[in-house]
C-alpha positions as CSV (number, residue, x, y, z in Angstrom):
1,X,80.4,106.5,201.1
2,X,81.8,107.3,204.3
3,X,85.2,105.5,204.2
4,X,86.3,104.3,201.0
5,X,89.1,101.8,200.2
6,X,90.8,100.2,196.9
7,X,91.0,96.4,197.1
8,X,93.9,94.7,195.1
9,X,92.1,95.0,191.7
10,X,92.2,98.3,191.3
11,X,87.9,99.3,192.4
12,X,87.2,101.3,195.2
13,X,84.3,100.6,197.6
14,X,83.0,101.7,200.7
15,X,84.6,99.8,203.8
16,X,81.8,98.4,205.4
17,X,80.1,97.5,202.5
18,X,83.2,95.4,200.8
19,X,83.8,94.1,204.3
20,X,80.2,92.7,204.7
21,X,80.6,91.0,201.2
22,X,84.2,89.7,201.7
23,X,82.8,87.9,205.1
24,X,80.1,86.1,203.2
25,X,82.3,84.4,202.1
26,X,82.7,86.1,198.4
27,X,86.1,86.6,197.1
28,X,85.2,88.1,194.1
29,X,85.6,91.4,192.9
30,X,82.6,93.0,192.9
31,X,82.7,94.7,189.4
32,X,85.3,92.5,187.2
33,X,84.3,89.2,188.9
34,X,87.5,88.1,189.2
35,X,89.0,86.6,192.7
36,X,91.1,89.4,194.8
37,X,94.6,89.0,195.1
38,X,94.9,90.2,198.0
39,X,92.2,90.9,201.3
40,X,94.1,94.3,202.0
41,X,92.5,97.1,201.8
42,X,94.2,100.5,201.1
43,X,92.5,103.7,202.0
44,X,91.6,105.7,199.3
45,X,92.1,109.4,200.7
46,X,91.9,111.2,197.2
47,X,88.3,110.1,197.0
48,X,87.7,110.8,200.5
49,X,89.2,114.1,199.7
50,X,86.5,114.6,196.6
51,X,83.8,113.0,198.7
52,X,84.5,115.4,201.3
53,X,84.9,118.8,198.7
54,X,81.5,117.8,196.8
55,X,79.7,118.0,200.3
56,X,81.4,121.0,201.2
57,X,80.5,123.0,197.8
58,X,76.7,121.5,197.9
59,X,76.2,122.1,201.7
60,X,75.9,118.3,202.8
61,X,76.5,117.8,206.5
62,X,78.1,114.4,207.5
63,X,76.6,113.0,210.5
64,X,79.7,114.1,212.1
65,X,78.7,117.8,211.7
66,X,75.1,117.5,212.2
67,X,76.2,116.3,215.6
68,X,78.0,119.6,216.6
């Protein structure tokens, strides 16, 4: 997951991933099935924050680093 967000239900998913599945046309939350309230999408940074500590402590390079 490289840039997750929290859609109006409450779930978190990865950007370009809930992107590609709210422009098919689906406006459906992907885990309670329900229809969003809302197409905003709010950055999740504590997440990104976790995502970025677990790689850090289990020596993971993002293919940002790998490019330095």
């Amino acid at each position: 997951m490289k840039d997750p967000v929290t859609v109006s239900m409450g779930q978190t998913y990865d950007r370009s991933s809930i992107l590609r599945w709210l422009k098919s046309r689906n406006k459906t939350c992907l885990v309670i099935e329900e229809v969003l309230t809302s197409a905003n999408l709010i950055p999740n940074s504590i997440i990104r924050q976790l995502i970025r500590l677990h790689y850090h402590e289990n020596g993971i390079l993002t293919a940002q680093q790998g490019k330095a």
